[in-house]
N, CA and C of each residue as an Amber inpcrd file, in Angstrom:
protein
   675
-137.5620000  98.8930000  73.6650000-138.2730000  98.6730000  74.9240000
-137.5190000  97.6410000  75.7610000-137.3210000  97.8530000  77.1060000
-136.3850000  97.2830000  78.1920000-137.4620000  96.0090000  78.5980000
-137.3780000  94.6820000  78.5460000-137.6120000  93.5350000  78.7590000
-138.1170000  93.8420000  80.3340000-139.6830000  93.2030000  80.5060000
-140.3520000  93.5800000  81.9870000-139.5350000  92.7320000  82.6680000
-139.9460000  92.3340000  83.6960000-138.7310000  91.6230000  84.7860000
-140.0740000  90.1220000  84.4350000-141.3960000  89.8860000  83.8820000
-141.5900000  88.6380000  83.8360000-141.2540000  88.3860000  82.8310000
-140.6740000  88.9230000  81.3100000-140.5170000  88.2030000  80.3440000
-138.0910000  88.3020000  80.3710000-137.8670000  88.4280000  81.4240000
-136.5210000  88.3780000  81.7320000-135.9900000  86.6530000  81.7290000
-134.8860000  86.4980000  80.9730000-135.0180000  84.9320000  81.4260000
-134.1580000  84.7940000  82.5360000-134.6780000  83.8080000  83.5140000
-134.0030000  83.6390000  84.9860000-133.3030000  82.7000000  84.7950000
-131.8860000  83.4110000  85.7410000-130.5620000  82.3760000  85.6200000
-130.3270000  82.1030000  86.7080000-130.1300000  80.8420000  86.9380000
-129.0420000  80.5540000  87.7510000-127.5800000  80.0330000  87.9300000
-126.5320000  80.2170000  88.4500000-124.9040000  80.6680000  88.0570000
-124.3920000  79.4710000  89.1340000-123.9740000  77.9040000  89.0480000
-123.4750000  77.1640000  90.0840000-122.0650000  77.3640000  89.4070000
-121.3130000  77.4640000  90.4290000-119.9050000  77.1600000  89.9270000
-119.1600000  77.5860000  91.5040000-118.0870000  76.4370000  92.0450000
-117.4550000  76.7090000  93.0450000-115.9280000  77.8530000  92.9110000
-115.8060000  78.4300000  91.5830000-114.5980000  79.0530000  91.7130000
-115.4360000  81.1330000  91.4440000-114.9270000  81.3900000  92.9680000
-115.7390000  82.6970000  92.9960000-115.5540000  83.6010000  92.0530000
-113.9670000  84.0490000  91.4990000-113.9710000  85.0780000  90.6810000
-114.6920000  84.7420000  89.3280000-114.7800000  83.6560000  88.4070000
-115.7560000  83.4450000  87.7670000-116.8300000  83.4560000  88.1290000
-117.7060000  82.9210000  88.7430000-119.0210000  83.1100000  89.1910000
-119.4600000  84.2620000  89.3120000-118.6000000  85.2960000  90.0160000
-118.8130000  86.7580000  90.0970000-118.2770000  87.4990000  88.8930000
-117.9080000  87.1780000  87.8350000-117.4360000  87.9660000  86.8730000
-118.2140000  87.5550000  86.0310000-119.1370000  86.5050000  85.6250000
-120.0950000  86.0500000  84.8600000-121.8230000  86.2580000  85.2530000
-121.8320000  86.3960000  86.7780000-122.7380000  87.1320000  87.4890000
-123.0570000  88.6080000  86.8260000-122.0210000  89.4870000  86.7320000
-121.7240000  90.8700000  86.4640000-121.6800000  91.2240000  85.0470000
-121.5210000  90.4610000  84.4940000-121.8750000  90.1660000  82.7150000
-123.1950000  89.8330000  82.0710000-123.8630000  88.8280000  83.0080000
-125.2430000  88.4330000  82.6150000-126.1610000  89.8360000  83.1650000
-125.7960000  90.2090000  84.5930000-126.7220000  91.1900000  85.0330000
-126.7260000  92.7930000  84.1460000-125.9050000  92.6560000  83.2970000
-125.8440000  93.9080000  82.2500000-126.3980000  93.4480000  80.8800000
-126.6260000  92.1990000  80.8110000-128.1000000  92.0070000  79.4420000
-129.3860000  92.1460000  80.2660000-130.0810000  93.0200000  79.1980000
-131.3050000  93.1920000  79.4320000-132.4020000  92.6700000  79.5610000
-132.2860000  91.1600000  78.4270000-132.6810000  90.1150000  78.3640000
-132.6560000  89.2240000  80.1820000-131.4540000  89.3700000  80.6620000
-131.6400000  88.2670000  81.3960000-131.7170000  89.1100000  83.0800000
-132.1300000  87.7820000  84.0080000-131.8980000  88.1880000  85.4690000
-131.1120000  87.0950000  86.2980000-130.1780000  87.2740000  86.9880000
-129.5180000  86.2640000  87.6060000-130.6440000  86.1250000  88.8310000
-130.6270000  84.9540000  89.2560000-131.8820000  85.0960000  90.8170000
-131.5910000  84.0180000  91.4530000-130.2570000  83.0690000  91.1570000
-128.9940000  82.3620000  91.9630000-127.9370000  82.5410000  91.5210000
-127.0450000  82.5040000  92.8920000-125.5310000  82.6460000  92.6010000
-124.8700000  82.3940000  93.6440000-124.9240000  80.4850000  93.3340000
-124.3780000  80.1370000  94.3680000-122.8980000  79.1660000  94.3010000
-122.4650000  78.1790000  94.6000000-120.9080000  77.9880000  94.5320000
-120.7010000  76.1150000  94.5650000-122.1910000  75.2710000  94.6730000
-122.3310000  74.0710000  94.8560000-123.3590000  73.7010000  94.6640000
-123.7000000  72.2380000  93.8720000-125.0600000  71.9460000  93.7030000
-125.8610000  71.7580000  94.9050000-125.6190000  71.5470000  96.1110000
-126.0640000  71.6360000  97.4790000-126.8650000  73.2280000  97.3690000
-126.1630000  73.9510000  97.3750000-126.6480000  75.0220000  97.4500000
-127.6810000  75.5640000  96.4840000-127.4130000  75.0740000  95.3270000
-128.7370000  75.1290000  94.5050000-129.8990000  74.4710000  94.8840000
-129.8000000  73.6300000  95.3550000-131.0750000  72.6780000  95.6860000
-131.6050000  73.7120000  96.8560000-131.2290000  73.7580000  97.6790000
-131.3010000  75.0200000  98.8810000-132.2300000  76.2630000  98.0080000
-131.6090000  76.4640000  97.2470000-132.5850000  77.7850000  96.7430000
-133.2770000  77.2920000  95.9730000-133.4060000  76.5880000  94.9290000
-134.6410000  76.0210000  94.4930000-135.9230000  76.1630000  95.2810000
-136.2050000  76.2300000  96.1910000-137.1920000  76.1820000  97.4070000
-137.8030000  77.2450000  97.2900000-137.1460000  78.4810000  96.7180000
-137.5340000  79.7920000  96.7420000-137.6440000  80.3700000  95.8690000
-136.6960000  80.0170000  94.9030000-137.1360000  80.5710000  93.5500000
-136.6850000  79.6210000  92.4710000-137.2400000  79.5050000  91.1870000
-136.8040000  78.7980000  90.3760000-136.6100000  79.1650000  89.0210000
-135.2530000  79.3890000  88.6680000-134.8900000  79.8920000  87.3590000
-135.4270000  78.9290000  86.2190000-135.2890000  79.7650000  85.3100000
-135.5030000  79.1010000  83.5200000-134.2080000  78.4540000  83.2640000
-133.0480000  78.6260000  83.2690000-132.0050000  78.1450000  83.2050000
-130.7710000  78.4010000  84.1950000-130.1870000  76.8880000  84.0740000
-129.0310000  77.1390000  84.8590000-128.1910000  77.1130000  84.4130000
-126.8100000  78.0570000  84.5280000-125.2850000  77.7680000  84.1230000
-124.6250000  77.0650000  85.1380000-124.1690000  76.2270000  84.4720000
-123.4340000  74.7430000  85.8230000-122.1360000  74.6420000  85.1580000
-121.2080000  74.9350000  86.3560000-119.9060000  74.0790000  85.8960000
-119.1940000  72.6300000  86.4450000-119.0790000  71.7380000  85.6230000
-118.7790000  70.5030000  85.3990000-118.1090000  70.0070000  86.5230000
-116.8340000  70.7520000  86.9650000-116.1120000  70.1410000  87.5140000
-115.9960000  70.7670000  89.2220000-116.9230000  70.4070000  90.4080000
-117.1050000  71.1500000  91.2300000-117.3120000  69.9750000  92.8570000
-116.6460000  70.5770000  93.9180000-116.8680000  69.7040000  94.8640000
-117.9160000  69.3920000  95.4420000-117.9050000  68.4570000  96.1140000
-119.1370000  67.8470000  97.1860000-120.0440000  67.2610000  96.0450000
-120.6920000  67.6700000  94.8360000-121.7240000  67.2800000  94.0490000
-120.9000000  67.9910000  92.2030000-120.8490000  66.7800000  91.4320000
-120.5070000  67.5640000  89.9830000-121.3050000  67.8890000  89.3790000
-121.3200000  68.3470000  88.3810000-122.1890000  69.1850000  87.0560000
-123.1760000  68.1360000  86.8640000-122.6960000  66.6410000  86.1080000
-122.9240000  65.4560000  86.4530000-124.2470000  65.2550000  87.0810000
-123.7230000  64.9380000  88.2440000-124.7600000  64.3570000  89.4980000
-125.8190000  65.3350000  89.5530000-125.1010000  67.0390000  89.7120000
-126.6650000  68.1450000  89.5950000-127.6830000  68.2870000  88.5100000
-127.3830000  67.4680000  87.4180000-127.7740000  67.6840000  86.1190000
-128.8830000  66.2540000  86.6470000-128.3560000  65.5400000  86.2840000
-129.2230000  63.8910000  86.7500000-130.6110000  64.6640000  87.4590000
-130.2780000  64.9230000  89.0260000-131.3290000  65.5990000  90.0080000
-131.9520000  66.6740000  89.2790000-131.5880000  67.3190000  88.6870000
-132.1230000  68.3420000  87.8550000-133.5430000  68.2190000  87.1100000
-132.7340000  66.8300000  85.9910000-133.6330000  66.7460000  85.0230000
-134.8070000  65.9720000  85.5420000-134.5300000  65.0160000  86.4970000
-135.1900000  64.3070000  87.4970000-136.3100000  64.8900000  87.9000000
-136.0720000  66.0330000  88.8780000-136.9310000  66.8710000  90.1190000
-137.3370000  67.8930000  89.0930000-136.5330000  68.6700000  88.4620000
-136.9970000  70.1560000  87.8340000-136.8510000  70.1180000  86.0010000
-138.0030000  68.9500000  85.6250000-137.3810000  68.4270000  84.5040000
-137.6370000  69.9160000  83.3420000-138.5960000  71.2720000  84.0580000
-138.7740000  72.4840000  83.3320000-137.1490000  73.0820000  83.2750000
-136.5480000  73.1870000  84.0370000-135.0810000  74.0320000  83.9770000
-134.1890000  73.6640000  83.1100000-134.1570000  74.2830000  82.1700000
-132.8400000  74.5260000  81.3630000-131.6900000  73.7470000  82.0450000
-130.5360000  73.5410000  81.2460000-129.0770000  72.8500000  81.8600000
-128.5800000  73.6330000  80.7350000-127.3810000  74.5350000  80.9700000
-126.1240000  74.7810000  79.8010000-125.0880000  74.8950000  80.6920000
-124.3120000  73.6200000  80.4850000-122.8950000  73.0030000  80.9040000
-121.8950000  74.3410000  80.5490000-121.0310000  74.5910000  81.8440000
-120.1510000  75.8710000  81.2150000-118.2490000  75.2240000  81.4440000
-117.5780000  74.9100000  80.7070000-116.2560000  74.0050000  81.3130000
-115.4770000  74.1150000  80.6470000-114.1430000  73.9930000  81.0660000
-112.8640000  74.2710000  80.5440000-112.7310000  72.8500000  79.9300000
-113.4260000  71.7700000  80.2560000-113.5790000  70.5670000  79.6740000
-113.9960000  69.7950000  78.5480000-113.7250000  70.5730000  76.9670000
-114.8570000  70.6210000  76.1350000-114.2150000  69.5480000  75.4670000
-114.5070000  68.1750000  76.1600000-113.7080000  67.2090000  74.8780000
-114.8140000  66.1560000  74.5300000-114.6100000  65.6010000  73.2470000
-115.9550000  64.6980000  72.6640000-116.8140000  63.6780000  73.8020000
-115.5100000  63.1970000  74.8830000-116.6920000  62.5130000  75.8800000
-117.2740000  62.6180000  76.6010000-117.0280000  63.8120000  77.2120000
-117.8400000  64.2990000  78.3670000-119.0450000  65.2260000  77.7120000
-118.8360000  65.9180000  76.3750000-119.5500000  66.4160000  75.5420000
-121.1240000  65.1570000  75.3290000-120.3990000  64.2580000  74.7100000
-121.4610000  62.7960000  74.6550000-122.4090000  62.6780000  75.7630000
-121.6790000  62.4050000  76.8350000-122.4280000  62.2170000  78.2380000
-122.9910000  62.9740000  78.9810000-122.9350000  63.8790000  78.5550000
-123.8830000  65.1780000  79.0810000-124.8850000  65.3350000  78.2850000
-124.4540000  65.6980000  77.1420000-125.8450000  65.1320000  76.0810000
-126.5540000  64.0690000  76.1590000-125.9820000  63.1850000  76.1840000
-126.3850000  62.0920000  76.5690000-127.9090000  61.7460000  77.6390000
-127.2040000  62.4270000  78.7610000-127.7990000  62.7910000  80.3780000
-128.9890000  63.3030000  80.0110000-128.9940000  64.4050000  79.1710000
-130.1080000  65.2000000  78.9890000-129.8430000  67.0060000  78.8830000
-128.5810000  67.0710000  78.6330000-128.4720000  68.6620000  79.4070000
-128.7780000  69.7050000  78.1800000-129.2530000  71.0400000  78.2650000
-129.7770000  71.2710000  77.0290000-128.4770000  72.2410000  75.7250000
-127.4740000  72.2780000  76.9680000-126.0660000  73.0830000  75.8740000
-125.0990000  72.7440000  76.6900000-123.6140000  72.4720000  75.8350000
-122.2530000  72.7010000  76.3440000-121.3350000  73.5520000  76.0640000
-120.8840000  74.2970000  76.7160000-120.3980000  75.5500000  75.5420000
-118.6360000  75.7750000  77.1700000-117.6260000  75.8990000  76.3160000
-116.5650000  76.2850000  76.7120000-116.3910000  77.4690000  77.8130000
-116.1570000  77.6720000  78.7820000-115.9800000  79.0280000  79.5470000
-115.0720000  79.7970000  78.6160000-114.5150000  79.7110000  77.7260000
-113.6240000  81.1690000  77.2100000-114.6410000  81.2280000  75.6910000
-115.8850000  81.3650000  75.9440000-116.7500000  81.7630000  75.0740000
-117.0440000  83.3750000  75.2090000-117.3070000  83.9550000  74.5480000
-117.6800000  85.8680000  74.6660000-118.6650000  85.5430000  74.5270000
-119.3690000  87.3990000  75.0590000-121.0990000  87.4630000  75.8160000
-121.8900000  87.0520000  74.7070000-121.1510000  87.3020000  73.5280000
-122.4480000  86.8430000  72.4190000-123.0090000  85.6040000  72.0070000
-121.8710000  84.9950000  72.2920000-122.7520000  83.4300000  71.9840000
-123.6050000  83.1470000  73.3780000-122.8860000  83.4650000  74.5760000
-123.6760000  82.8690000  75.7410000-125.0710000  83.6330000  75.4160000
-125.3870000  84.4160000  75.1860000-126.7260000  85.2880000  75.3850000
-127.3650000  84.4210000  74.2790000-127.0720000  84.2360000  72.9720000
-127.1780000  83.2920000  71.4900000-128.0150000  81.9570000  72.1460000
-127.1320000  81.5210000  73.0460000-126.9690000  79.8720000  73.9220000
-128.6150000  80.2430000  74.9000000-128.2230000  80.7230000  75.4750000
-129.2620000  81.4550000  76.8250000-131.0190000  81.4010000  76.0780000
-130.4480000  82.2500000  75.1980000-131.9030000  82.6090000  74.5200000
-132.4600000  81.2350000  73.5340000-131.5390000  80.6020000  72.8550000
-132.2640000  79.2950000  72.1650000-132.7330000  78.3320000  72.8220000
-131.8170000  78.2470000  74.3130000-132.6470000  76.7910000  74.8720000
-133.9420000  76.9740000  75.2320000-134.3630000  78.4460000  75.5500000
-135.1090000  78.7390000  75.9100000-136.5070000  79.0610000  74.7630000
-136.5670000  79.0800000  73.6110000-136.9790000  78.9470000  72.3670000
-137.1260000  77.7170000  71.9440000-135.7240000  76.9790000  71.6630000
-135.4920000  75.4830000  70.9520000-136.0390000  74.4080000  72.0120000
-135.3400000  74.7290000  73.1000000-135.2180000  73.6180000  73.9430000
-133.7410000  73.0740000  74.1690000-132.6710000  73.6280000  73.2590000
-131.5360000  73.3760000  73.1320000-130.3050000  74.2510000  72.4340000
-129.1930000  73.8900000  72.7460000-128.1730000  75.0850000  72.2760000
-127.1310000  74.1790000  71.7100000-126.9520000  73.9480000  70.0070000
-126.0030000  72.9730000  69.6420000-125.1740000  74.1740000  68.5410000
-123.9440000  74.0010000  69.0660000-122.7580000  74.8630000  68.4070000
-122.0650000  73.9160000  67.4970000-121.6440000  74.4350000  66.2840000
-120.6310000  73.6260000  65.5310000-119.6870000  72.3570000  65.9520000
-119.5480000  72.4440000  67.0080000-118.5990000  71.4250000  67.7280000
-119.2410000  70.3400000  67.8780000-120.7110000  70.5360000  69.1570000
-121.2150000  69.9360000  69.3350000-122.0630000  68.6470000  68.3850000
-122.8860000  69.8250000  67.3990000-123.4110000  69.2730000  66.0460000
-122.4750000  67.8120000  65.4660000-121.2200000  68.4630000  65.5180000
-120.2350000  67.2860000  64.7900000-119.9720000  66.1620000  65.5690000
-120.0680000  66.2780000  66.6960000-119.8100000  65.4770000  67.9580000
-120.6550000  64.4130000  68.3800000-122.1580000  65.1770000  68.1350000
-123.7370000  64.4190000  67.8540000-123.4110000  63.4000000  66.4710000
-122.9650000  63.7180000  65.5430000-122.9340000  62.9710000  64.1410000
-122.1590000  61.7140000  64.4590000-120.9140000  62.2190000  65.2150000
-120.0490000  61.2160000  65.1550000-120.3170000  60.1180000  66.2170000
-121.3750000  59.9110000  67.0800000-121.5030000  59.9340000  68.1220000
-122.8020000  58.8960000  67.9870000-123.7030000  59.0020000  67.0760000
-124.9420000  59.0450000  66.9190000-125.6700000  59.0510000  67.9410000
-125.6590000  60.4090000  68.5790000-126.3040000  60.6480000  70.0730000
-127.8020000  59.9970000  70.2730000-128.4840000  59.7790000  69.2630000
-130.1620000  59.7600000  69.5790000-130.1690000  58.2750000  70.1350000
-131.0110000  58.1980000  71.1450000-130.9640000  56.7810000  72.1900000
-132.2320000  56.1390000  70.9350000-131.6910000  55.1410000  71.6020000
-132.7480000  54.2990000  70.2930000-133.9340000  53.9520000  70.3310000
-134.7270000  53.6670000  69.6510000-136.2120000  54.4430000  69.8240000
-136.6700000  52.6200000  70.9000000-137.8090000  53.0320000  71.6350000
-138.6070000  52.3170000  72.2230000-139.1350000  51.0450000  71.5580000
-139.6570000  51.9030000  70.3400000-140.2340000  50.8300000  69.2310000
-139.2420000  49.8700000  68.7320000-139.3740000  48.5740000  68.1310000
-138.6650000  47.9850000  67.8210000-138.4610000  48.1650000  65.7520000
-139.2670000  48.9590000  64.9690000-139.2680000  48.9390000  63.6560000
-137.7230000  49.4930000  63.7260000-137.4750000  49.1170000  62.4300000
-136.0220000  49.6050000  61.9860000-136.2320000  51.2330000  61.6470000
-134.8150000  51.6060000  61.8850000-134.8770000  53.3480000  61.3640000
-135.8620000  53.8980000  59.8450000-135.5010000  52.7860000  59.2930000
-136.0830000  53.4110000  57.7660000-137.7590000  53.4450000  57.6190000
-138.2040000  52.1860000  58.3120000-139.2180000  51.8540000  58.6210000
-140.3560000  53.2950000  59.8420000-139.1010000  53.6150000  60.9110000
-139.9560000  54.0810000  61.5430000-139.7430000  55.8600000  60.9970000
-139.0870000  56.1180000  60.0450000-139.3390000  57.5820000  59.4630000
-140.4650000  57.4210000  58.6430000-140.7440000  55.9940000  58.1000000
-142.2380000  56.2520000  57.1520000-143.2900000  56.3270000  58.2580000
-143.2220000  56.1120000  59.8440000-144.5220000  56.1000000  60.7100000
-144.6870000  57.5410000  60.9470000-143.9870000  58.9520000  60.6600000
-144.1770000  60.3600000  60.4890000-145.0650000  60.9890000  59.6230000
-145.7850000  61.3130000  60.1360000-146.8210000  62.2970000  58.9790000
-146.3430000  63.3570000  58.1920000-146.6700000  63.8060000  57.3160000
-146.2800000  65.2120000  57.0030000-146.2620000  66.3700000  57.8590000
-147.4150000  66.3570000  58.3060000-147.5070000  67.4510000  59.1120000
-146.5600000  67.4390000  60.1690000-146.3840000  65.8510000  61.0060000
-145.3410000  65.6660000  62.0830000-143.5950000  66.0190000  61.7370000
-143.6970000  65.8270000  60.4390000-142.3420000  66.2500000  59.6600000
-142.4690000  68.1120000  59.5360000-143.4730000  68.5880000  59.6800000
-143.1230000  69.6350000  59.0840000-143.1280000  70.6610000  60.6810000
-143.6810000  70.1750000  61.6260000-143.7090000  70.6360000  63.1680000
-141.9960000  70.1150000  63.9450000-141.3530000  68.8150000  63.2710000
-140.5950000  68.8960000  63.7940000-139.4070000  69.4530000  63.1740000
-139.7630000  70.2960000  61.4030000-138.5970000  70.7110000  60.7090000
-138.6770000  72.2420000  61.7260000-139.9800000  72.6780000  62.2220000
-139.9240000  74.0260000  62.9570000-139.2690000  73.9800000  64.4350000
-139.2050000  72.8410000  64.7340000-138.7670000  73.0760000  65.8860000
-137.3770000  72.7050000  65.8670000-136.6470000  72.2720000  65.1430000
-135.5160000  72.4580000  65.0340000-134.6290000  73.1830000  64.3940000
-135.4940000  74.6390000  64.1390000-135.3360000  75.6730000  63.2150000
-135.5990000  76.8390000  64.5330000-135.8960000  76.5110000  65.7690000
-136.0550000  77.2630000  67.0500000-137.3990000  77.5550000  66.7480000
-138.4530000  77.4050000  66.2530000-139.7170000  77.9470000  66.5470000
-140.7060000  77.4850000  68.2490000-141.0730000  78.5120000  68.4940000
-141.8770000  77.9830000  70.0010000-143.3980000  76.9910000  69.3900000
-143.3540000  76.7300000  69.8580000-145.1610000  75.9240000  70.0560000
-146.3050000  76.6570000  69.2160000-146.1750000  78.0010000  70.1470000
-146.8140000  79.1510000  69.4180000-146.6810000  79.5920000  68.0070000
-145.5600000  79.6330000  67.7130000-145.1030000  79.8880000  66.5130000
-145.6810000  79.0640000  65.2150000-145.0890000  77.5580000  65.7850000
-145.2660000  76.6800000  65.0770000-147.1590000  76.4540000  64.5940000
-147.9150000  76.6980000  65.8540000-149.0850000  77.1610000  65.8090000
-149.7830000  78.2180000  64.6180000-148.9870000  78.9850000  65.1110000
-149.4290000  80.0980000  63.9340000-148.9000000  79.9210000  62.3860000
-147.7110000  79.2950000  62.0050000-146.8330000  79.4800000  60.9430000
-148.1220000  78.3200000  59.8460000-148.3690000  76.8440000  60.8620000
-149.5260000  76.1540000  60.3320000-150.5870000  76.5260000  60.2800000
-151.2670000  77.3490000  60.9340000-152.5180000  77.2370000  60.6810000
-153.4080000  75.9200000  62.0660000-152.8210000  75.9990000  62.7030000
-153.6120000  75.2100000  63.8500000-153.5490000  75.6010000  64.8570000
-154.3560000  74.7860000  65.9710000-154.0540000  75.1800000  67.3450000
-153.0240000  74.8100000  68.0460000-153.1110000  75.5550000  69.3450000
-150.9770000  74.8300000  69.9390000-151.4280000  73.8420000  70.6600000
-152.8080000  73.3310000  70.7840000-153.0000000  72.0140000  71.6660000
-152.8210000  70.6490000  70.4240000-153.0210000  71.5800000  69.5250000
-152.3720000  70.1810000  67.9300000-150.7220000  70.1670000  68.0540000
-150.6810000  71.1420000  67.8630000-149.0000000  71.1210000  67.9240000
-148.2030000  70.5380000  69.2630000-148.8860000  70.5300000  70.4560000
-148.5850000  69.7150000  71.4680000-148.9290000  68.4390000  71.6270000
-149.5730000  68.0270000  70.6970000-149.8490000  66.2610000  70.2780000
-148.9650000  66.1170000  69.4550000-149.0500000  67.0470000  68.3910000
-147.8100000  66.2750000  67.4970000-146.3710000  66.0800000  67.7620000
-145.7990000  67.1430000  69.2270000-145.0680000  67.5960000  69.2150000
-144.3440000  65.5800000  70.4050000-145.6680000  65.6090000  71.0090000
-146.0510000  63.8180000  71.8100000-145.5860000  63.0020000  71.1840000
-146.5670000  63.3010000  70.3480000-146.3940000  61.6670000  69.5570000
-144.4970000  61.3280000  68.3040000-144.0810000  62.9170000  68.1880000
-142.8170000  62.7610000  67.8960000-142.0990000  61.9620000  68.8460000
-142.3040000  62.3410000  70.3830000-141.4920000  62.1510000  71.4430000
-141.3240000  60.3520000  71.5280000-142.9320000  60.3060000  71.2010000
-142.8680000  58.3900000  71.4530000-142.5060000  57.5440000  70.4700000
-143.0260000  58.4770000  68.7010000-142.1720000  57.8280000  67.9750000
-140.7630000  57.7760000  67.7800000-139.8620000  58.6650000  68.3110000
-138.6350000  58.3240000  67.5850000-138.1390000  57.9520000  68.7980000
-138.7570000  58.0470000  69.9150000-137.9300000  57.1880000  71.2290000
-137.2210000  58.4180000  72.0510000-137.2290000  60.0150000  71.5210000
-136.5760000  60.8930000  72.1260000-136.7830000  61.1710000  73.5080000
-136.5360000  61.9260000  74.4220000-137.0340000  62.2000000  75.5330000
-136.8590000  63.5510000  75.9860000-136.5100000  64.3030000  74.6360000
-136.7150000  66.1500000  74.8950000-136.5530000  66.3590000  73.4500000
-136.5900000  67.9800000  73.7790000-135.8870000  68.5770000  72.5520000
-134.4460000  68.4740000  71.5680000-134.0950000  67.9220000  72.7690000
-132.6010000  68.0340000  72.2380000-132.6260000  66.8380000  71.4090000
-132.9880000  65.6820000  71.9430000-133.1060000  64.3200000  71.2700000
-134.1650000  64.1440000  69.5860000-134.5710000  64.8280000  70.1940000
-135.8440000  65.1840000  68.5540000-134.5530000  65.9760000  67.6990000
-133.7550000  66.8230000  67.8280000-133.0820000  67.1350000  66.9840000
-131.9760000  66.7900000  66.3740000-131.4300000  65.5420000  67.7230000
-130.9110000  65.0540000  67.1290000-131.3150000  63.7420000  66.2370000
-131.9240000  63.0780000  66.0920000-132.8820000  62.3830000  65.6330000
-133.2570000  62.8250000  64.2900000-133.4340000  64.5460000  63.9140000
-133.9170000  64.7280000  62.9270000-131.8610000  64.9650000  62.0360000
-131.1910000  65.1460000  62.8030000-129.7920000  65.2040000  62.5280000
-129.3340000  64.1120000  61.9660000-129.2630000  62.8890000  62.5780000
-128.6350000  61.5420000  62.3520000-129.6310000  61.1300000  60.9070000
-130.6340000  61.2550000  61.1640000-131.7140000  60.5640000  59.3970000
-131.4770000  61.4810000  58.5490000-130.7820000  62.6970000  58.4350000
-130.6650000  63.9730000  57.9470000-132.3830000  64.5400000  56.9810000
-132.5980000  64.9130000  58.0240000-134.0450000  65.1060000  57.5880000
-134.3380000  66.5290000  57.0300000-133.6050000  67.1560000  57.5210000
-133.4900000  68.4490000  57.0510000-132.0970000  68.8740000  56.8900000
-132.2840000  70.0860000  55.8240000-130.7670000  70.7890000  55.9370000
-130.4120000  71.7220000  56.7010000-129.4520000  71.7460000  57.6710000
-129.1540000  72.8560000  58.2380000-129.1160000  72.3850000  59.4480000
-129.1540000  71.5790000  59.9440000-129.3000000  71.0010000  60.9800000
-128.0790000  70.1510000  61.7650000
């Protein structure tokens, strides 16, 4: 069965160099899964259409005039803190990797990647909340990406302030389960699982998904991760 056009995930494509933009335009619009519904050439111009429509995720490339990946990402997470970010760049080196993560963005993935991981990428942030590839993962370790928690208890201290249950909602969500899922897999409601999913956020100091996983990465809380 062909994906209705509301359960399509909406993209939007910034990047100032046209034959990419249009050759990655023309690639996404042949998964079934997805719908492009911007495709424009500057973060100026995204903001411009924002007004009118607003995608689930954006593909942004890093290195672009008048406004960078950077600066659109900041405003992004800022103004449209629902929209996806997956960084697309010929730039894939550990520091700019850091600082984008860092920023908040929810994937970084190389432009000479094939359709399968991007669709892989596309579809988890949109599930997870985030898209971490082998590179990245190692990059997070070495890096110890997770900002440090609010609270002042020490690390060891503040993994004993986790419940079981809060351990076992955040082993699902960094295993890609939705809300829903996680809902059903326990045995509760998703307005529990959206408290627990809170009170993760304030205990470990994270400020998304991405940060909860990494968080559950750096204490190695689970395997596979």
């Amino acid at each position: 069965m062909q994906p209705t056009s509301e359960n399509r995930v909406k993209l939007a494509i910034v990047d100032d160099h046209t034959l990419f933009r249009q050759g990655l335009s023309y690639i996404l619009r042949r998964i079934s899964a997805c719908e492009v519904v911007i495709e424009v050439a500057s973060g100026r111009e995204l903001f411009a259409a924002l007004s009118a429509v607003q995608p689930d995720v954006v593909l942004l490339d890093l290195h672009m005039h008048e406004m960078d990946g950077k600066e659109v990402s900041r405003q992004l997470l800022e103004h449209y803190p629902q929209i996806k970010i997956i960084i697309l760049s010929m730039e894939y080196s550990h520091d700019f990797i850091l600082e984008l993560m860092r920023l908040g963005v929810h994937g970084y993935l190389p432009k000479d990647i094939d359709q399968r991981i991007l669709k892989e990428a596309i579809e988890q942030v949109q599930v997870k909340g985030y898209y971490i590839d082998d590179t990245v993962a190692q990059v997070m370790r070495e890096g110890l990406l997770v900002k440090k928690p609010t609270t002042r208890l020490p690390a060891s201290n503040l993994l004993l302030t986790l419940t079981e249950r809060e351990k076992e909602v955040l082993a699902l969500l960094c295993q890609g389960h939705s809300s829903y899922q996680i809902a059903e897999k326990l045995f509760i409601s998703l307005r529990t699982v959206e408290g627990h999913r809170k009170n993760l956020l304030e205990k470990t100091g994270a400020n998304n998904a991405v940060s909860l996983a990494m968080f559950a990465m750096k204490h190695r809380l689970f395997e596979g991760i």
